[in-house]
C-alpha positions in Angstrom: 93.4 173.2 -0.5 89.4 173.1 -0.6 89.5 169.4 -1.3 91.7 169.2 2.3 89.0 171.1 3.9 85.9 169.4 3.0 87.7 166.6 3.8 88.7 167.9 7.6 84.3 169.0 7.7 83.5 165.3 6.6 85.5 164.1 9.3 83.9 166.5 11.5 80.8 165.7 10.9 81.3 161.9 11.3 82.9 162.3 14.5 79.7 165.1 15.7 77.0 161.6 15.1 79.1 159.0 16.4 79.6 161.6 20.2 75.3 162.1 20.4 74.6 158.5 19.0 76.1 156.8 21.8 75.0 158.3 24.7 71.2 158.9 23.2 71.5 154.4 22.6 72.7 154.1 26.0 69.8 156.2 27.6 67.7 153.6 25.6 68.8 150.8 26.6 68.4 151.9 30.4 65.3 153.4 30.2 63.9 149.7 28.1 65.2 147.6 30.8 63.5 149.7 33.8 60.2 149.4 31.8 60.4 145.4 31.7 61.9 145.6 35.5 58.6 147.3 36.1 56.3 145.1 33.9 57.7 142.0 35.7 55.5 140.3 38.5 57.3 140.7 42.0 59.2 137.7 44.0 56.9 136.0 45.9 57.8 136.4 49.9 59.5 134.2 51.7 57.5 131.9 53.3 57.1 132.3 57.3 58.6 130.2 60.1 55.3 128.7 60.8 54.3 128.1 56.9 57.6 126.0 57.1 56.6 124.4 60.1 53.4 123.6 58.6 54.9 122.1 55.6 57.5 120.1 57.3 54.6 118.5 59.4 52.9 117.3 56.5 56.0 115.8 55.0 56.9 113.9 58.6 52.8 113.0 58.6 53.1 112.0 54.6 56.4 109.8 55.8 54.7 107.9 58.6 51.8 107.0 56.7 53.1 105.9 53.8 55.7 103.4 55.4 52.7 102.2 57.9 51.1 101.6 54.8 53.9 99.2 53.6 53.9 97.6 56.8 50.3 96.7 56.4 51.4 95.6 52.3 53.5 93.4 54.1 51.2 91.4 56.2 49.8 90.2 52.6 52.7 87.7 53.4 51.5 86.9 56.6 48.4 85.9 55.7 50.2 83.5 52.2 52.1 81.5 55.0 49.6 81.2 57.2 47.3 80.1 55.2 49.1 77.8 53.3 51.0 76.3 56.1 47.7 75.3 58.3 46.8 73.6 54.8 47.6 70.8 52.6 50.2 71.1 50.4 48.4 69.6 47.5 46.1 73.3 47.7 49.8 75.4 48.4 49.9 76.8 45.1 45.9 77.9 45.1 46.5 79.7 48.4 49.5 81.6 47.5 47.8 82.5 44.0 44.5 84.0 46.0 46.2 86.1 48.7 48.7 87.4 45.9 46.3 87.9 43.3 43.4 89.3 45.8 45.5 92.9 46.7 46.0 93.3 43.0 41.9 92.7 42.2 41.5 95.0 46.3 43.6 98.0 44.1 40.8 98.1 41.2 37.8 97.5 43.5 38.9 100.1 45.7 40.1 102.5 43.1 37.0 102.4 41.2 34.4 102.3 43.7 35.2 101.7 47.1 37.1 104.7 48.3 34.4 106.7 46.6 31.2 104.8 48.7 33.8 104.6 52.0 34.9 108.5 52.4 33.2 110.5 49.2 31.0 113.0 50.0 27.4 111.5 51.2 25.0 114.5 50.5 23.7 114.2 54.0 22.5 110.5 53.6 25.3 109.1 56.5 25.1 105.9 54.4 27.2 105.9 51.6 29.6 108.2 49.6 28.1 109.5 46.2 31.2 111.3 45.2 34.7 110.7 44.6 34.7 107.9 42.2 38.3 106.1 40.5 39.9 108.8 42.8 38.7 112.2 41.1 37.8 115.4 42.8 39.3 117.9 44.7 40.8 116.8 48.4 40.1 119.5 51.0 42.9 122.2 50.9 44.1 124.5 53.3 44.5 126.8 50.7 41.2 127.4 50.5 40.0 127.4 54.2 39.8 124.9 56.6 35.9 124.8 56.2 36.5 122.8 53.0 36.3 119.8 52.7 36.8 118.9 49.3 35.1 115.1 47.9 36.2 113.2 50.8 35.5 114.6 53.7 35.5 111.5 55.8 39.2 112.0 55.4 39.8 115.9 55.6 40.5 115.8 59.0 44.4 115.0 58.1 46.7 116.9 56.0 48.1 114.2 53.9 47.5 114.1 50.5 45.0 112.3 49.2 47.4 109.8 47.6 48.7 108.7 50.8 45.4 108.7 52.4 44.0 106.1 49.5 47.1 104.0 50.2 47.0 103.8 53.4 43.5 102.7 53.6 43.4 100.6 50.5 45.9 98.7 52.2 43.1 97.8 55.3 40.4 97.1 52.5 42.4 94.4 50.9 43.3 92.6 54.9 39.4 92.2 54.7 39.1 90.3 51.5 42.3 88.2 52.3 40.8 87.2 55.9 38.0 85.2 53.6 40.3 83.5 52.0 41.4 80.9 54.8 38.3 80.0 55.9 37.3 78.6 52.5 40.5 76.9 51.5 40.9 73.6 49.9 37.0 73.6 48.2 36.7 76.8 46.6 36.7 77.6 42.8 39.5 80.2 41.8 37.1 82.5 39.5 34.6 82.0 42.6 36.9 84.0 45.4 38.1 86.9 43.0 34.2 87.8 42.1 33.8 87.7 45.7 36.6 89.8 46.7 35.9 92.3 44.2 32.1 93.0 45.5 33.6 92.9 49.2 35.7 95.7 49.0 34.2 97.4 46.5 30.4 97.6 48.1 30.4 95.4 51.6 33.9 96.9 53.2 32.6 100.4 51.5 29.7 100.6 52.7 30.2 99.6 56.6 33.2 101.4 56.6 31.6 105.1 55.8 29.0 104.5 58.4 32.0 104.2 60.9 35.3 106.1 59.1 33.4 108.3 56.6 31.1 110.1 58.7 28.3 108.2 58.5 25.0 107.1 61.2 27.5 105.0 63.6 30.0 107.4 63.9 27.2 110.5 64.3 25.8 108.1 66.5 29.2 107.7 68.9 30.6 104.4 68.0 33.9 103.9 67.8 36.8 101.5 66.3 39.9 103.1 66.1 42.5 100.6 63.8 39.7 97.9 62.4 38.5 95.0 64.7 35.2 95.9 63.3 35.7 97.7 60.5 38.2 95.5 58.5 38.5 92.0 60.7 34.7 91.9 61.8 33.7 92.4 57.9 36.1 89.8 56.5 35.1 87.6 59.5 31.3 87.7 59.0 32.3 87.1 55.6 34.2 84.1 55.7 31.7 82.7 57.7 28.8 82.6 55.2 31.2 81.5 52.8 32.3 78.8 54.8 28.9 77.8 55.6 27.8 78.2 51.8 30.9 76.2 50.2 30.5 73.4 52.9 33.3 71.3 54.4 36.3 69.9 53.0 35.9 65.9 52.6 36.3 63.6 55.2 36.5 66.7 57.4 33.9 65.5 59.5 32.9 61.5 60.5 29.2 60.3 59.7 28.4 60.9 63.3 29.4 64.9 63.5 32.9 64.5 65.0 35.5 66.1 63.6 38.5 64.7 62.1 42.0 66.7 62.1 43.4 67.8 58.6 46.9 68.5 59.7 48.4 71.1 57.3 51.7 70.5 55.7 54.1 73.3 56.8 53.7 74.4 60.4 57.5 76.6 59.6 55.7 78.8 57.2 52.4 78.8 59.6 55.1 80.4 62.1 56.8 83.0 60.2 53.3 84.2 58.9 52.5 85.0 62.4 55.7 86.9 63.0 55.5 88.7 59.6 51.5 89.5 60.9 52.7 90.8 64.2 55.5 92.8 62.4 52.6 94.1 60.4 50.4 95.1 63.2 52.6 98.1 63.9 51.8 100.0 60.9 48.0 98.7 61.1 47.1 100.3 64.4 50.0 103.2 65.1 49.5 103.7 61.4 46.0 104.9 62.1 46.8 107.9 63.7 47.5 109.2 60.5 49.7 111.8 61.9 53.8 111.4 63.0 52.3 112.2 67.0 55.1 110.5 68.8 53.4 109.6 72.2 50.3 108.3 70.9 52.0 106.2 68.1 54.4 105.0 70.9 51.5 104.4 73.0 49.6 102.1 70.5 53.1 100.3 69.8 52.9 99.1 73.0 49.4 98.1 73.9 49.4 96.4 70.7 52.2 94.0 71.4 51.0 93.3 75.1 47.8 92.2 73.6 49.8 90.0 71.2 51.5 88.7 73.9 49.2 87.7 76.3 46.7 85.8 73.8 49.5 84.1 72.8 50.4 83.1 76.3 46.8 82.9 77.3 46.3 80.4 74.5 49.4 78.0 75.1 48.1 77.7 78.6 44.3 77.0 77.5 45.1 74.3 75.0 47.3 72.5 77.0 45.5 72.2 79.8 42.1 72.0 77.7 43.6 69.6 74.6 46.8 67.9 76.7 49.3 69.3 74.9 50.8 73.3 73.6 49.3 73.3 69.9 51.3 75.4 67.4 48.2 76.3 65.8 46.2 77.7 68.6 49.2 79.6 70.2 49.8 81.2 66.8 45.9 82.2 66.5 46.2 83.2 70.1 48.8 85.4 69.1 46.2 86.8 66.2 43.7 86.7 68.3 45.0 89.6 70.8 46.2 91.5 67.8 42.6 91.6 66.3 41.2 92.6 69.9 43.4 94.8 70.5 42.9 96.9 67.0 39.5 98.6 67.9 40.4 100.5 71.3 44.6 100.5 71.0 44.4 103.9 71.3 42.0 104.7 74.6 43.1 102.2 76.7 46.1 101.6 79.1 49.1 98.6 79.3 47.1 96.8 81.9 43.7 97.2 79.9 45.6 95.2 76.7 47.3 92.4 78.5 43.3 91.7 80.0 42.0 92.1 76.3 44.4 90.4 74.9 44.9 87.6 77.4 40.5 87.0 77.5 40.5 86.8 73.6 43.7 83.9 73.8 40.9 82.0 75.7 38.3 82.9 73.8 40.0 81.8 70.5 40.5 78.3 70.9 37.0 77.4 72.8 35.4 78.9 69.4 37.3 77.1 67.0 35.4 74.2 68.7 32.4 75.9 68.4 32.4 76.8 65.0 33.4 72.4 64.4 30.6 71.7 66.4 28.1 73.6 63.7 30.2 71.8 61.3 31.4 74.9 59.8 34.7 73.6 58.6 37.4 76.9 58.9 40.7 75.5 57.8 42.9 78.0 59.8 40.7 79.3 62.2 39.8 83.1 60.6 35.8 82.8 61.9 37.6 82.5 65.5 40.3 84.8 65.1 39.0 88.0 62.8 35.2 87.5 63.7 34.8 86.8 67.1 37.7 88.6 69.0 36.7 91.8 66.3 33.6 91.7 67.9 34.9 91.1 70.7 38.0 94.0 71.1 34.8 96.4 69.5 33.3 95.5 72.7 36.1 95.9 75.4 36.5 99.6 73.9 32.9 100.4 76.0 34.4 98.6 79.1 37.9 99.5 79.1 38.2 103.1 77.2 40.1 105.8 79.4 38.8 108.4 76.9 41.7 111.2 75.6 44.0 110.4 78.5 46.5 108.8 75.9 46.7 111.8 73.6 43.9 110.1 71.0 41.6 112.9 69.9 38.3 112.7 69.0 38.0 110.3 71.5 35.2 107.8 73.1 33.2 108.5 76.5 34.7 106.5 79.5 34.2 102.9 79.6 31.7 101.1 82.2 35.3 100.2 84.4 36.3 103.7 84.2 33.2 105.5 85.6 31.5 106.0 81.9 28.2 103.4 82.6 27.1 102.1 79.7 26.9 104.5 77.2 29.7 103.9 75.2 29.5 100.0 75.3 25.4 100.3 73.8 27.4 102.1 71.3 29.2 99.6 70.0 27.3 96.8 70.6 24.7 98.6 67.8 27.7 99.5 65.8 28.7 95.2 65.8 25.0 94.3 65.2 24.9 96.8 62.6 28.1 95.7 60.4 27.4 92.0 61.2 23.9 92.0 59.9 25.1 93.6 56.8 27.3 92.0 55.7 25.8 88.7 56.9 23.0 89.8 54.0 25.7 90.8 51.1 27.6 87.4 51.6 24.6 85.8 51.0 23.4 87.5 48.2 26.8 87.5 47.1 28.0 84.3 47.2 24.7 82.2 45.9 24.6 84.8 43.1 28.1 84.0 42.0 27.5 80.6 42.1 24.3 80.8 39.7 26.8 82.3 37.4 29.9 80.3 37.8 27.7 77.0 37.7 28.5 76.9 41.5 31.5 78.2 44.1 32.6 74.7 44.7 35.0 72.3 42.6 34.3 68.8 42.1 35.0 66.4 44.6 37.5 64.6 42.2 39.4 68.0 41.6 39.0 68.4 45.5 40.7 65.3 46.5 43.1 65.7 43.4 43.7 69.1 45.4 43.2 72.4 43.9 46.8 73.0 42.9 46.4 70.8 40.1 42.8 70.9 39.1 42.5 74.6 38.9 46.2 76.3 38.5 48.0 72.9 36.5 51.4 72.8 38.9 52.7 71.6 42.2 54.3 73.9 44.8 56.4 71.1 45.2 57.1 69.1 42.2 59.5 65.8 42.5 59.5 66.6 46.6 57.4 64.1 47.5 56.2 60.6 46.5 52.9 60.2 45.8 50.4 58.7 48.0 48.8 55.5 46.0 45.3 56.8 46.7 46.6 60.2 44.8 45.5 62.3 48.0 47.9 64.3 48.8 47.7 65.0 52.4 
């Protein structure tokens, strides 16, 4: 009996700890996971209707930019086949190999250096960026305030990150080094035109390009150049031009009493497509500069830049027919180039009507100066002194005459050009902005190129490697091997 009782108080007791222990671990466990509830930082708001806005803007602006920038990638090609289709095919392969290689030695230049000296942060010197170099530093952010403008402020004026920025415009740098190319085909050594190209776009391009798109003395002063006749085309024009001049003409380019003698080039089907894939091109190099997805304006630009296309290639057809006798190929495709380079400067500011006259004067202008450039026996194989130099300066010049200002939606915009009530103003402007750049880079070339040659043993190959043509002498293959019996002389023209 006593055992069945202390049995029946055990059982009591048991059954008393289990009936507090359970509720008492429950209170626990609530009160544990209100603490942490507490303790943890709150869900960020939702962001607003404008903050999404905002970022979707970016994004379309970030889109736009990026595939302009491949459009300008792209014109790379443009320049191979022209190139090499206005030359001999015994130099085909040397060609190709510089205008492939030369984006790929534009990306280091420009990475290292050049973006830095173009748009890094000047210290107030509106001559060349200090800051910014191999891409490092903070980009403005609107984070922080719209007052910042991070390492590059030549650029903080769009909202695109600073890796499409540097694409985009690293895209332009290398069109300036590739424009140099041409005009010393068929004579210059390999190692010769990558050191150039390098110290173009690294220092040359750099440095005339902050003191008009990084905020420096020519933009403070109130010149203007909206896509690059100056900037980029002017640069690698002047360029070309003392390395043409420097390097000397291709043999038997000229008789013994000055006249010149046609060099036909080999492929006039790639010359063609070249100037197609350039005019393709052309409408991510100038819309592309907005920067911004701005529908009208980039619409706008579309269109003036393709009536100027068309009209200097019309222009042109007419001038050398009725100036040479017959339609040349040649000059209606530089014609074509031609408008497209005058055009690039004032795309923006100007109407329809203003392009087709820009574009239609540079057609003419085109082919009287590749006569004038073969009358000071500076030999330009396909016409890039004519094309880039003289019609950049030129279309740099028409935005003083012909600029209409904002009415186009392009903001910050130019004063009024002298046929639009603005006097002179804005064409003194870019006459010093042309003298300026030209005279620069007139001096680098110089420097540059003799200094290369005292350490390459000169720019030029041999005259035996010259007429054995380049493709051989300096790369060891044919673009066309077992196409083509050889001449018995062993030139192959």
């Amino acid at each position: 009996m006593l055992i069945s009782k202390l049995q029946s108080a055990k059982k009591r007791r048991n059954s008393v700890n289990w009936t507090y222990c359970l509720p008492l671990a429950s209170l626990i466990c609530v009160f544990w996971v209100y603490a942490a509830i507490a303790q943890a930082p709150a869900a960020p708001a939702p962001p607003t209707v404008q903050e999404q806005l905002d970022s979707l803007n970016v994004g379309l602006d970030s889109i736009w930019v990026i595939i302009a920038a491949f459009l300008v990638f792209f014109m790379n090609a443009g320049f191979a086949l022209v190139e090499s289709g206005f030359c001999r095919r015994k130099n085909a392969v040397n060609i190709l190999a510089k205008n492939l290689i030369v984006f790929g030695i534009a990306t280091v230049a420009y990475w290292a250096i050049g973006f830095a000296f173009m748009f890094g942060d000047s210290g107030g010197n509106n001559l060349i960026g200090l800051a910014g170099f191999f891409l490092g530093g903070e980009d403005n952010s609107p984070a922080i305030g719209d007052a910042y403008k991070g390492v590059f402020p030549g650029l903080s004026w769009t909202s695109i990150p600073l890796e499409a920025k540097f694409l985009f415009q690293l895209v332009f740098a290398a069109t300036a080094a590739t424009i140099v190319s041409g005009a010393v085909a068929e004579r210059i050594k390999f190692i010769a035109f990558l050191i150039f190209s390098f110290l173009l776009v690294g220092i040359a391009y750099a440095v005339t390009g902050h003191w008009i798109w990084g905020g420096g003395w020519l933009a403070d002063m109130g010149f203007y150049d909206f896509a690059g006749s100056t900037v980029v085309h002017s640069v690698g024009g002047w360029a070309a031009l003392i390395g043409a001049a420097v390097v000397g003409p291709r043999l038997g380019r000229y008789t013994e009493d000055g006249r010149a003698r046609a060099i036909p080039g080999h492929n006039m089907g790639f010359a063609t497509l070249g100037c197609l894939i350039l005019w393709l091109g052309w409408f991510g190099f100038n819309p592309g500069s907005t920067m911004d997805a701005n529908p009208r304006l980039i619409a706008h630009i579309a269109l003036t830049t393709n009536m100027a296309a068309a009209t200097g290639g019309i222009a042109a057809t007419a001038v050398a027919w009725l100036y040479l006798g017959k339609p040349d190929l040649s000059m209606i495709i530089n014609g074509i180039l031609a408008g497209l380079v005058s055009i690039t400067a004032a795309c923006a500011f100007v109407s329809m009507t203003s392009a087709a006259i820009i574009g239609a004067i540079a057609g003419v202008i085109v082919v009287f100066a590749v006569g004038f450039f073969d009358s000071l026996k500076i030999d330009d194989p396909v016409g890039a002194t004519s094309v880039h130099l003289v019609c950049g300066a030129f279309g740099t010049l028409c935005l003083g005459i012909f600029s209409q200002a904002d009415a186009f939606g392009a903001a910050p915009a130019p004063k009024m050009g002298l046929f639009f009530g603005g006097g002179f103003e804005q064409l003194m402007y870019q006459a010093i902005g042309v003298a300026a750049v030209g005279g620069f880079t007139v001096a680098f070339s110089f420097i540059a190129w003799y200094a290369i040659a005292a350490v390459t043993g000169g720019i030029r190959v041999h005259a035996e490697e010259e007429v054995k043509g380049l493709d051989i002498s300096e790369h060891g293959m044919e673009a066309y091997s077992g196409f083509f019996k050889e001449a018995l002389d062993g030139d192959q023209s």
